[in-house]
py3Dmol code that shows the C-alpha trace and the ligand (Angstrom):
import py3Dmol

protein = """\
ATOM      1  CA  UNK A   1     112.779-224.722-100.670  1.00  0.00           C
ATOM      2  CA  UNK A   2     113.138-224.257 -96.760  1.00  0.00           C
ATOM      3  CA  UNK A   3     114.560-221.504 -95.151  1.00  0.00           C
ATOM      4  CA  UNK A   4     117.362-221.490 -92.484  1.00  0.00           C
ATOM      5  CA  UNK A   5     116.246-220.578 -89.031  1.00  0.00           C
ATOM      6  CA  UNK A   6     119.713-217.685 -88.706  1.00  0.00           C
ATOM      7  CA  UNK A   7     121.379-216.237 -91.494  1.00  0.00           C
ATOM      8  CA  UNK A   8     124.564-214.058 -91.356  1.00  0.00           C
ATOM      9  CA  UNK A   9     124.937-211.202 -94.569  1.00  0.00           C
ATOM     10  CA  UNK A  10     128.206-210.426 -94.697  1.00  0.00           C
ATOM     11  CA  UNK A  11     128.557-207.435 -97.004  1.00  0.00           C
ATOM     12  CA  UNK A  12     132.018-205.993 -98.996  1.00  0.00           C
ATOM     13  CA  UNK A  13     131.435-202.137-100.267  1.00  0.00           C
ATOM     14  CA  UNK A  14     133.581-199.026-100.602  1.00  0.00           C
ATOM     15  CA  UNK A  15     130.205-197.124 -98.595  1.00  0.00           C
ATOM     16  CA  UNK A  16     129.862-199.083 -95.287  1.00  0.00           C
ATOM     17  CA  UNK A  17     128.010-196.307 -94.038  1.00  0.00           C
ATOM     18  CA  UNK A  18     125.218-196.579 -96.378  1.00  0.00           C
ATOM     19  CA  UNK A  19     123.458-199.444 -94.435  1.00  0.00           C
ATOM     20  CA  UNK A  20     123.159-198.225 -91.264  1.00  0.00           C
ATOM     21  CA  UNK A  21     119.496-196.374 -91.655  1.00  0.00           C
ATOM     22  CA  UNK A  22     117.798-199.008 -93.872  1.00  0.00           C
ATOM     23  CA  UNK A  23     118.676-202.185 -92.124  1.00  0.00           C
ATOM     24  CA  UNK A  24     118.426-200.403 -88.464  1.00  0.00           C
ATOM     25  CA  UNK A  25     114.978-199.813 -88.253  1.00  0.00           C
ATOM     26  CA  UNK A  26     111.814-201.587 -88.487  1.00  0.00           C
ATOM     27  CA  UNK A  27     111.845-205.412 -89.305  1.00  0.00           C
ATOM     28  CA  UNK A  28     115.172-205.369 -90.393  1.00  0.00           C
ATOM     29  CA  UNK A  29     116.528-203.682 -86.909  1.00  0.00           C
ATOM     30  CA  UNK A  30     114.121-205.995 -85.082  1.00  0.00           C
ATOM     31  CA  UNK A  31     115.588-209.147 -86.741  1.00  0.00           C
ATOM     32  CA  UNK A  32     119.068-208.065 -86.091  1.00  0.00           C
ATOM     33  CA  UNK A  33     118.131-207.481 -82.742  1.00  0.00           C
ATOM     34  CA  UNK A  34     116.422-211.078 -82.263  1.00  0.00           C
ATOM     35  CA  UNK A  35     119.393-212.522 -83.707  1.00  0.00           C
ATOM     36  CA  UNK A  36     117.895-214.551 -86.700  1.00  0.00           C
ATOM     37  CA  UNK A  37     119.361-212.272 -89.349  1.00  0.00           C
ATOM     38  CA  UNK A  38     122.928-210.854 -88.672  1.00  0.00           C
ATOM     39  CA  UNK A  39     124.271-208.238 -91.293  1.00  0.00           C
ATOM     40  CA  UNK A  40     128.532-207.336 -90.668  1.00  0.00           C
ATOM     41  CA  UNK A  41     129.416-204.388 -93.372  1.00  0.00           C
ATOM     42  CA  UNK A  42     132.977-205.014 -94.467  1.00  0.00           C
ATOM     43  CA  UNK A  43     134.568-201.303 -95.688  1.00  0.00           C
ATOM     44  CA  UNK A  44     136.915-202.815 -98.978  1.00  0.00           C
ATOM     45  CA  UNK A  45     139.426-200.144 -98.350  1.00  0.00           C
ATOM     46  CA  UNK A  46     140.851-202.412 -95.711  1.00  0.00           C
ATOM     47  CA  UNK A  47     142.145-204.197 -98.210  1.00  0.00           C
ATOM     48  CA  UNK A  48     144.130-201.894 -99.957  1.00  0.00           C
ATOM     49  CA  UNK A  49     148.089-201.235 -99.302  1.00  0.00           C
ATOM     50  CA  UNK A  50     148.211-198.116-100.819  1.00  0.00           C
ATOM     51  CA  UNK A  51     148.445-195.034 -98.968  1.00  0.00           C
ATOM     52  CA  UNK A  52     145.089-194.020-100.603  1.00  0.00           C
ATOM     53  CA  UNK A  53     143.610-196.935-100.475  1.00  0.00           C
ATOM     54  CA  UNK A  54     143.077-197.023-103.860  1.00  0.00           C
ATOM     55  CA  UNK A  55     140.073-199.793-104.685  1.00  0.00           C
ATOM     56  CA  UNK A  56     140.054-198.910-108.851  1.00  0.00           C
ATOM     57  CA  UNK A  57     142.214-198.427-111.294  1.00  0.00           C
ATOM     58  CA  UNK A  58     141.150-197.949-115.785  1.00  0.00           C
ATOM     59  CA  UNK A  59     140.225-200.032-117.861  1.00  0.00           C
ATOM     60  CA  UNK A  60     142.500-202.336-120.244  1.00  0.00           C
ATOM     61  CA  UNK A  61     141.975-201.358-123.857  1.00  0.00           C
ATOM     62  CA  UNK A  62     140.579-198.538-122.843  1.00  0.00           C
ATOM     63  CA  UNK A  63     137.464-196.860-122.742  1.00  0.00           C
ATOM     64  CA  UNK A  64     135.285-194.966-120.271  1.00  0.00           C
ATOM     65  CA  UNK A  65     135.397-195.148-116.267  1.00  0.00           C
ATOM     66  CA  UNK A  66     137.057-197.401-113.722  1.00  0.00           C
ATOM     67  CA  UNK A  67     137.088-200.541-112.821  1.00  0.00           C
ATOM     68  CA  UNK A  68     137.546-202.293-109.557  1.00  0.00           C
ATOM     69  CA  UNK A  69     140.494-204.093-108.963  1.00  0.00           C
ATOM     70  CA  UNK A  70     140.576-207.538-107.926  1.00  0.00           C
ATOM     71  CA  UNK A  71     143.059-207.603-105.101  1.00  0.00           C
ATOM     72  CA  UNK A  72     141.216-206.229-102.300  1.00  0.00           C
ATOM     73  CA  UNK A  73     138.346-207.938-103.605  1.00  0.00           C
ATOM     74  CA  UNK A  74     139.708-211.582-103.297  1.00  0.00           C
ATOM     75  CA  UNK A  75     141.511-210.840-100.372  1.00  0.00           C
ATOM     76  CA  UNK A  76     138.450-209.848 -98.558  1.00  0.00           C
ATOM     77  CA  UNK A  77     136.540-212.637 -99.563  1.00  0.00           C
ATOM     78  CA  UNK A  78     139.589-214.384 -98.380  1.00  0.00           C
ATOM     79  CA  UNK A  79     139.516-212.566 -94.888  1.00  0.00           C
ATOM     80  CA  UNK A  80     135.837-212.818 -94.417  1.00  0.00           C
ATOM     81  CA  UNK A  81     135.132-216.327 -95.178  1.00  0.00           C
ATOM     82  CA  UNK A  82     136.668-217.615 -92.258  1.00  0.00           C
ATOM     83  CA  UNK A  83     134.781-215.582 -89.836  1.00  0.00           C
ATOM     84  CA  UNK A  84     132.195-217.989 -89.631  1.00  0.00           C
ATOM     85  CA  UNK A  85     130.596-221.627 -90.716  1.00  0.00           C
ATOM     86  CA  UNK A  86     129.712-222.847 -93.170  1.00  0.00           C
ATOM     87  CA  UNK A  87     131.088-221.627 -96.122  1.00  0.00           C
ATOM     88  CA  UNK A  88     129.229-218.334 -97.662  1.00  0.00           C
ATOM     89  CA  UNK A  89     127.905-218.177-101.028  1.00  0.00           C
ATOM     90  CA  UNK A  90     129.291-215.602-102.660  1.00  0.00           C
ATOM     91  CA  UNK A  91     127.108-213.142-104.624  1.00  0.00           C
ATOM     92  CA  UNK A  92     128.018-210.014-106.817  1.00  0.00           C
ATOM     93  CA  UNK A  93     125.290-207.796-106.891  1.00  0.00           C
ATOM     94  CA  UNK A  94     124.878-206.853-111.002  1.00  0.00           C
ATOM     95  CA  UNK A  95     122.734-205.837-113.610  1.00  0.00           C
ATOM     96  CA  UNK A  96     123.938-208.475-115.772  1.00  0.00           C
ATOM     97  CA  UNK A  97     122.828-211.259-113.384  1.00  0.00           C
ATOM     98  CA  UNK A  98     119.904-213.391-112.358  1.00  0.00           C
ATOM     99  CA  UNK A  99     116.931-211.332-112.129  1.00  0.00           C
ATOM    100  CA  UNK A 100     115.763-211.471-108.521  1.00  0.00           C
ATOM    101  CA  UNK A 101     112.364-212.942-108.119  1.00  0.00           C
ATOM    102  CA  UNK A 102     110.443-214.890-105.418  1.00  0.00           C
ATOM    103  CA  UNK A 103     112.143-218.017-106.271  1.00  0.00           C
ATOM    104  CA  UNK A 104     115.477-216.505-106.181  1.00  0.00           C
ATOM    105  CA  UNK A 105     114.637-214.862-102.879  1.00  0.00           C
ATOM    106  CA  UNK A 106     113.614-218.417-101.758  1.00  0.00           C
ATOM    107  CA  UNK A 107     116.534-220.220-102.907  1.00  0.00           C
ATOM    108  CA  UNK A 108     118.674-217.643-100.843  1.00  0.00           C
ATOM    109  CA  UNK A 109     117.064-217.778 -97.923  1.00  0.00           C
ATOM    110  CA  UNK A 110     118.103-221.755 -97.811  1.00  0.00           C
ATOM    111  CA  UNK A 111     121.919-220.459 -97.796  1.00  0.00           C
ATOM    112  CA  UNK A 112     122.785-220.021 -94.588  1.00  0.00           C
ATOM    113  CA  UNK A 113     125.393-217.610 -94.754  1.00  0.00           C
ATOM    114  CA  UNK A 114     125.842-215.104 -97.938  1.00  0.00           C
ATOM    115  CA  UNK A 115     128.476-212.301 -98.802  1.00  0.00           C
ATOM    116  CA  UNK A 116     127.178-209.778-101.271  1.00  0.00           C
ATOM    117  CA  UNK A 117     129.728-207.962-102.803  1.00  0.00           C
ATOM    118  CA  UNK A 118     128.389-204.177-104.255  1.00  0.00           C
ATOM    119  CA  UNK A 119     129.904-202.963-107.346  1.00  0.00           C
ATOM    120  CA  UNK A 120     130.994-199.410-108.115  1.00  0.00           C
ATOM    121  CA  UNK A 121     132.217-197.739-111.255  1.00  0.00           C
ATOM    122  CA  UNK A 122     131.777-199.812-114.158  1.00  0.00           C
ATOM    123  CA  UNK A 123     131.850-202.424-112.330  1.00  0.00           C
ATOM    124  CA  UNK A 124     134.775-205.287-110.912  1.00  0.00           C
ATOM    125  CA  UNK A 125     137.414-207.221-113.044  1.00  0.00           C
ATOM    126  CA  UNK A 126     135.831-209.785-114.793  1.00  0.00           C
ATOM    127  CA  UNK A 127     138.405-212.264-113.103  1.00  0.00           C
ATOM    128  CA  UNK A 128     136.983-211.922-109.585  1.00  0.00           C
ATOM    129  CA  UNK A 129     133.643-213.105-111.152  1.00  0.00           C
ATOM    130  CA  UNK A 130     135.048-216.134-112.711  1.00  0.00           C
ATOM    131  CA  UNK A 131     137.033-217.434-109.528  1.00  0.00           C
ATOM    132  CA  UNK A 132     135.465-216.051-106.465  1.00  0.00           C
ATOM    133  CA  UNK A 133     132.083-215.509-107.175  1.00  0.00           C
ATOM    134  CA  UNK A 134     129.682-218.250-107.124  1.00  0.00           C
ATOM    135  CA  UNK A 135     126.484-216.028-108.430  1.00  0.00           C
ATOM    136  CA  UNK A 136     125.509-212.753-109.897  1.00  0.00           C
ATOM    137  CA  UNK A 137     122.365-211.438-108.560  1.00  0.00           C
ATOM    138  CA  UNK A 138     120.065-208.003-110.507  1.00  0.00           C
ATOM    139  CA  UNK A 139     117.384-206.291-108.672  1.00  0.00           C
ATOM    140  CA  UNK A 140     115.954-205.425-112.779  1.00  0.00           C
ATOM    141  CA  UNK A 141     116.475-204.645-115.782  1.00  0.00           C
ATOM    142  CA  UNK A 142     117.854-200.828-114.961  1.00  0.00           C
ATOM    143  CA  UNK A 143     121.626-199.774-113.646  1.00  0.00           C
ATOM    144  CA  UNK A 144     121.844-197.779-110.334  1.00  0.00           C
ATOM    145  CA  UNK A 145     124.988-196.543-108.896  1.00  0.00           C
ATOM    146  CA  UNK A 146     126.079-199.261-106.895  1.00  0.00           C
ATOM    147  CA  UNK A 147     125.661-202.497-105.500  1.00  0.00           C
ATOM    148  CA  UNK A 148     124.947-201.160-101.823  1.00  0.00           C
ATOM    149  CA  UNK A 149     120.681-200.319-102.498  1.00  0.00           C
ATOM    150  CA  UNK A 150     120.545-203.704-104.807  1.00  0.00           C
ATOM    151  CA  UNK A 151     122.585-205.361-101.717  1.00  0.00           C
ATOM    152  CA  UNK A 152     119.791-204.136 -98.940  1.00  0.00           C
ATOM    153  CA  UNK A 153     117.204-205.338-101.469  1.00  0.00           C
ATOM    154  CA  UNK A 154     118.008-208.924-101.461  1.00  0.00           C
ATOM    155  CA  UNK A 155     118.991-208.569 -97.511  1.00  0.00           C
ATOM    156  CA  UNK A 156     115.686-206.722 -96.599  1.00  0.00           C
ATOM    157  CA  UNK A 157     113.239-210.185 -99.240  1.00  0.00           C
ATOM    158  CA  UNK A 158     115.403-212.342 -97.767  1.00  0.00           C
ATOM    159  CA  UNK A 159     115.124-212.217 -94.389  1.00  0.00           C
ATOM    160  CA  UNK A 160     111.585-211.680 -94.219  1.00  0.00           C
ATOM    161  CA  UNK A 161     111.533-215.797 -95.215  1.00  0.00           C
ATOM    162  CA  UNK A 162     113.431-216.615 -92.168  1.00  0.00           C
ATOM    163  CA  UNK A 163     110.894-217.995 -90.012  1.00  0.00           C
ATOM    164  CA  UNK A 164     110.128-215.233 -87.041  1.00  0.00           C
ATOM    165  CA  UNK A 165     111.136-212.153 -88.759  1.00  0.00           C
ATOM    166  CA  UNK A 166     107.972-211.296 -89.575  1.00  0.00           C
ATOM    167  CA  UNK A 167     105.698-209.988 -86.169  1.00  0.00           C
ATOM    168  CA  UNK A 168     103.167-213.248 -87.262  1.00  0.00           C
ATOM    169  CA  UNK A 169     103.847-215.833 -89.392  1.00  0.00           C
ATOM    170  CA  UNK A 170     100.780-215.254 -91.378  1.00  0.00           C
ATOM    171  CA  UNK A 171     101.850-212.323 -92.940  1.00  0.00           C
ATOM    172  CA  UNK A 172     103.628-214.611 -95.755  1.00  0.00           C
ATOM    173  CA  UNK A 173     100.711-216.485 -96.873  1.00  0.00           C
ATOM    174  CA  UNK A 174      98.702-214.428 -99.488  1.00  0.00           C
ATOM    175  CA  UNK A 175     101.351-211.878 -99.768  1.00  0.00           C
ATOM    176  CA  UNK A 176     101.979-210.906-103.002  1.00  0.00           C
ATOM    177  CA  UNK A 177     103.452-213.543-105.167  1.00  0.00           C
ATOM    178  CA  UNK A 178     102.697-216.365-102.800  1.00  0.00           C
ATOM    179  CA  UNK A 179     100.707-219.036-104.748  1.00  0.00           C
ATOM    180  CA  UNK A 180     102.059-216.899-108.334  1.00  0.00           C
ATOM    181  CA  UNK A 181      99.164-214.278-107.378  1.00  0.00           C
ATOM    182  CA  UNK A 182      99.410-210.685-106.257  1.00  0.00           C
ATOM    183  CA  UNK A 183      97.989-209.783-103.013  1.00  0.00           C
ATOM    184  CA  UNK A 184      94.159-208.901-102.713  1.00  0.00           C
ATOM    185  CA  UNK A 185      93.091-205.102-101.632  1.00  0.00           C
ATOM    186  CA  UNK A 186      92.901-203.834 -98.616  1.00  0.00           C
ATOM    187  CA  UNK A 187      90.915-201.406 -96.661  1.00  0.00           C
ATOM    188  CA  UNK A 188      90.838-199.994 -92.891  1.00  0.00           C
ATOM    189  CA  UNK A 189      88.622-197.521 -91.208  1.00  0.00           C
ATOM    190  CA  UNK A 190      86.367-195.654 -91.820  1.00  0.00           C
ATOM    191  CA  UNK A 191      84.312-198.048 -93.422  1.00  0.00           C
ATOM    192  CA  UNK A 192      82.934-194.949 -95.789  1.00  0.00           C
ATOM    193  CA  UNK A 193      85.652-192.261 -96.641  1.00  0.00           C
ATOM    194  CA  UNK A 194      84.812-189.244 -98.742  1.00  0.00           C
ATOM    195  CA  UNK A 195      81.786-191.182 -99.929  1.00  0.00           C
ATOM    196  CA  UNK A 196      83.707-194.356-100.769  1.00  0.00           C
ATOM    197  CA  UNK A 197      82.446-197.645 -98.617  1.00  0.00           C
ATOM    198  CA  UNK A 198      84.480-200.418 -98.149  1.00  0.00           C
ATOM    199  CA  UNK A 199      83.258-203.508-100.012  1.00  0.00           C
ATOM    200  CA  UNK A 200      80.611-204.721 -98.049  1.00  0.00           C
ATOM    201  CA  UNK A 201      81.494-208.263 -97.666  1.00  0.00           C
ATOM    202  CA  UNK A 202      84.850-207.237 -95.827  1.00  0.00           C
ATOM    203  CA  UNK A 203      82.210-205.891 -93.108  1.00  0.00           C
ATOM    204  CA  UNK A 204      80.097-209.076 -93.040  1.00  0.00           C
ATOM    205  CA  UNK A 205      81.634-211.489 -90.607  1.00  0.00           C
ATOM    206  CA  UNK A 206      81.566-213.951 -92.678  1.00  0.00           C
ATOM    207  CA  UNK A 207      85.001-215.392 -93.042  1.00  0.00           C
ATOM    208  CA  UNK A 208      84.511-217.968 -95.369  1.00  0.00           C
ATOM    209  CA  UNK A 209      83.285-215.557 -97.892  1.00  0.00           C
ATOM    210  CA  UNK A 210      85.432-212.952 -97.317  1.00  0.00           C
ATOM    211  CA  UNK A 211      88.391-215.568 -97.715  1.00  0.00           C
ATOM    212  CA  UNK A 212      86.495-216.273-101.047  1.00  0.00           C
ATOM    213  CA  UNK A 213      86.142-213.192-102.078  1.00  0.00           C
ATOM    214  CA  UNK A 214      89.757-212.680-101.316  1.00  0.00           C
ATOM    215  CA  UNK A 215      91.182-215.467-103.368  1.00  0.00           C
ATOM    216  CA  UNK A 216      88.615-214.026-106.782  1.00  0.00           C
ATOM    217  CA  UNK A 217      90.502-210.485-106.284  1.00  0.00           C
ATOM    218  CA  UNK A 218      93.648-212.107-106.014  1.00  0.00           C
ATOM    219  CA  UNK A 219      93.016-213.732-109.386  1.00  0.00           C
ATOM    220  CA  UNK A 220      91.280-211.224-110.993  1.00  0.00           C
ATOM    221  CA  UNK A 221      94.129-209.190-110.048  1.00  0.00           C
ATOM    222  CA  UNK A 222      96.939-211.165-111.346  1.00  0.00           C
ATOM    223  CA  UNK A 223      95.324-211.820-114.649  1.00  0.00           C
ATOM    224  CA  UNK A 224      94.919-207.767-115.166  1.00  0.00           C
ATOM    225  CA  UNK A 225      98.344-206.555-114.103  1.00  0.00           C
ATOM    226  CA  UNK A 226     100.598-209.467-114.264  1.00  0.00           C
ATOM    227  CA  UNK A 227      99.432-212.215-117.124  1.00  0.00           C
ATOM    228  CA  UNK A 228     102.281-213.414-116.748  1.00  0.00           C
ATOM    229  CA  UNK A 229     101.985-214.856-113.283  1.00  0.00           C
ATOM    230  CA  UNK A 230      98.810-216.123-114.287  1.00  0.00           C
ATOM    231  CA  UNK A 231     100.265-218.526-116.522  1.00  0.00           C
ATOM    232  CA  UNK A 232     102.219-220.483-113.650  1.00  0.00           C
ATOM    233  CA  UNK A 233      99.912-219.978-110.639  1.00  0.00           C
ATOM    234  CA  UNK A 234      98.355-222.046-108.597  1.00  0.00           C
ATOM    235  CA  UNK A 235      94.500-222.554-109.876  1.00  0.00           C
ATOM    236  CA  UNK A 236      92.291-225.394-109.302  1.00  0.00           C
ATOM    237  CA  UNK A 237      90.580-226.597-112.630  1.00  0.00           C
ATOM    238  CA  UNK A 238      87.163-225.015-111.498  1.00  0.00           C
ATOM    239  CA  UNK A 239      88.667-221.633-110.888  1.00  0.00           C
ATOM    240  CA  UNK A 240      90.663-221.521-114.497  1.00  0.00           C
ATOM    241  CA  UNK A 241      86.839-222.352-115.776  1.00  0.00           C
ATOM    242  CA  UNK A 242      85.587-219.462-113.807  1.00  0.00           C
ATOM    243  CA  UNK A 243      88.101-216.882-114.631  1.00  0.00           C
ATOM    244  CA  UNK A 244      87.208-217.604-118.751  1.00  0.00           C
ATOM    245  CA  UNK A 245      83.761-216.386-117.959  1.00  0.00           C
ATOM    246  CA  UNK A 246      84.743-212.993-116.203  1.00  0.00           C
ATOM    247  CA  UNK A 247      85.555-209.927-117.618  1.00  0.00           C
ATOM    248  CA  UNK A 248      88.586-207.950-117.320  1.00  0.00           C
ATOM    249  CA  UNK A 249      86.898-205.067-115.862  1.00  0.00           C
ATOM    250  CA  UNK A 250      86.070-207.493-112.622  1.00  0.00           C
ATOM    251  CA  UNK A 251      89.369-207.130-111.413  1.00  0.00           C
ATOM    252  CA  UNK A 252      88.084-203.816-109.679  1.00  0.00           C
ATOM    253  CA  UNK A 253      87.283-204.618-106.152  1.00  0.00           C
ATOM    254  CA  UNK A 254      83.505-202.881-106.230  1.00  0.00           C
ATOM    255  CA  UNK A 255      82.490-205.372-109.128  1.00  0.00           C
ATOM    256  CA  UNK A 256      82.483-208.323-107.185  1.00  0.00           C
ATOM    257  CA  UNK A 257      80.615-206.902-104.614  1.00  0.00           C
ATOM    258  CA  UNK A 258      78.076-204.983-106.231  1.00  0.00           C
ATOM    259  CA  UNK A 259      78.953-201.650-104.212  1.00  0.00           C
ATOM    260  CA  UNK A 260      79.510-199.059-106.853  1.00  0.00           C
ATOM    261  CA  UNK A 261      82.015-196.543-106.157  1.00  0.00           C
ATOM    262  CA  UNK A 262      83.813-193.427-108.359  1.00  0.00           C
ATOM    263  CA  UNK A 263      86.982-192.217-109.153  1.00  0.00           C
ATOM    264  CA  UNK A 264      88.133-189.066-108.485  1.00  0.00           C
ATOM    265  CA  UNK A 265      89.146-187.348-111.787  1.00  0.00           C
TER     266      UNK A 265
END
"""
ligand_1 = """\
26
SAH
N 128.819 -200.773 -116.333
C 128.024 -201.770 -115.668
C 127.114 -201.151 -114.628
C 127.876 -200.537 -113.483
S 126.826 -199.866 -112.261
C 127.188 -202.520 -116.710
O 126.811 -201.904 -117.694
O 126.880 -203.713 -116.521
C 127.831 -200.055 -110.842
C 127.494 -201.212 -109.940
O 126.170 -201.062 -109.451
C 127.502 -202.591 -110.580
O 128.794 -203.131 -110.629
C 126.595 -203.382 -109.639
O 127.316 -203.842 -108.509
C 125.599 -202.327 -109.191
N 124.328 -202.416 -109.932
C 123.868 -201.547 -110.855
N 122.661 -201.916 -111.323
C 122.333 -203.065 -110.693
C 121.216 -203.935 -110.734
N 120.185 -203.735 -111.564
N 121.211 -205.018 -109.928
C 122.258 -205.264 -109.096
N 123.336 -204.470 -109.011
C 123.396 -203.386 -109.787
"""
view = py3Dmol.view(width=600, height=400)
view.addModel(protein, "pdb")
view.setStyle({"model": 0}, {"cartoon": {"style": "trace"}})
view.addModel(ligand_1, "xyz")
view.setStyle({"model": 1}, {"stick": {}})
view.zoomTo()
view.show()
C-alpha cells in the first residue's frame, strides 16, 4: 500500500495538553515542522453547552463508571470534518479494536487525513461507534487510561511511512518487521567493550558479507523470538532449506561469527 506524501491528524480528547511533549520533539516535531505530518488537538469540552462542560454522564442499566456522551462527540466530528479535504477517516482509539500492526500502520498511512478520537472512562456510547466511526483501532491486548498515549502511538508509526520523515529513507528497509523479520543487532564503538568484541565481520569491509550476515541474524532472529512472523516472511526457497539445518541457539549474534563472547551473570 503507498503512503500519502502530507497527512493531517486531527485529534478529539478531553486532555489536549497531553500531546504537546511527545509529538514536539524529535521526528515527530521535525515532521510537523517540514510540514508532511500536521497534528491539530481538538479539546471535546468545546462541545459541551453545559456550564461544566460536562463530556460524561452513567451508564444505562447501570453498573460501574461513566460513559461518554455522544453529543459533543458527533458534533465535533461534525465541526472538524470540514476543516479540511478530503474527507477524514474516522478512528476510535479502543481495546476492543483492530490490533495495530505493520499492515495496519501501512494501510493508515494511505489515508490522507485521519481523526482519532481518545476514549476516557469506560469508554463512549456505543451509538457514536455505529454512525460516526468508520474504525476502531488497539495498540494490544491491555487497557490504559485513555485513548490520548494509544492516539500518539498510531500518530508517532504512522508518520514515520510518510516518505521524508525519516532523516534517510533507508532507515525503513530492514527495520524491524520489514520483509516479516525483526531487525538484525547492532553495535557501535568501541569495537571491544569490557572484553566483549564486536562480531568481527561488522569490522571487515566487506559489505556483501556483512549484508549476508545481516539478513542470517535477521532470520535467525525472527524464528527465536517471533515464530510467528516466520511463518509469513519473506524467504527464498534456499534460505527456508538453510534455516532447517541451524540450530536455535544460532540466533545469538557470536555464533555466526565464530567470536565467542560471555554473559554477565
Ligand atoms: N471499559 C473499556 C476500557 C476503557 S479504557 C473496555 O473494557 O473496553 C478508556 C479508554 O482508553 C478507551 O475508551 C480507549 O479509548 C482507550 N484505550 C484503553 N486501552 C486501549 C488500547 N489497548 N488501545 C487503544 N485504546 C485504548
Amino acid at each position: 500500500m503507498t503512503a500519502v506524501s502530507e497527512i493531517r491528524f486531527d485529534v478529539l480528547t478531553i486532555f489536549p495538553g497531553m500531546f504537546a511533549g511527545p509529538l514536539d520533539q524529535s521526528i515527530m516535531g521535525r515532521a510537523q515542522a517540514s510540514g508532511l505530518v500536521s497534528v491539530h488537538v481538538h479539546d471535546l469540552r468545546d462541545w459541551t453547552h453545559d456550564r461544566h462542560r460536562t463530556v460524561d454522564d452513567a451508564p444505562f442499566g447501570g453498573g460501574p463508571g461513566m460513559v461518554m456522551r455522544p453529543g459533543p462527540l458527533f458534533e465535533a466530528i461534525e465541526a472538524v470534518q470540514p476543516l479540511a479535504e478530503p474527507r477524514a477517516t474516522v478512528i476510535f482509539m479502543s481495546p476492543q479494536g483492530r490490533r495495530l500492526d505493520r499492515a495496519l500502520v501501512e494501510e493508515l498511512a494511505s489515508h490522507p487525513r485521519l481523526i482519532l478520537i481518545c476514549g476516557r472512562y469506560e469508554g463512549v456510547d456505543e451509538r457514536v461507534l455505529e454512525h460516526a466511526v468508520d474504525m476502531e483501532v488497539s495498540i494490544g491486548d491491555f487497557v490504559v487510561s485513555g485513548g490520548e498515549l494509544p492516539a500518539m502511538v498510531v500518530i508517532d508509526a504512522v508518520s514515520r511511512r510518510i516518505p521524508g520523515v525519516l532523516g534517510s529513507e533507508g532507515s525503513l528497509e530492514e527495520e524491524s518487521f520489514d520483509e516479516g523479520l525483526l531487525e538484525y543487532p547492532q553495535y557501535t564503538r568501541p569495537a571491544e567493550f569490557r572484553g566483549w568484541s564486536v562480531p568481527e565481520i561488522l569490522l571487515s569491509g566487506h559489505h556483501a558479507e556483512i549484508a549476508k550476515w545481516r539478513r542470517r541474524l535477521r532470520i535467525l532472529r525472527t524464528r527465536l523470538r517471533r515464530p510467528d512472523l516466520l511463518a509469513l516472511a519473506r524467504l527464498t526457497p534456499q534460505e527456508r532449506v538453510w534455516l532447517d539445518s541451524q540450530p536455535l541457539e544460532a540466533a545469538q549474534p557470536s555464533a555466526l561469527d565464530g567470536t565467542e563472547t560471555s554473559r554477565v551473570d
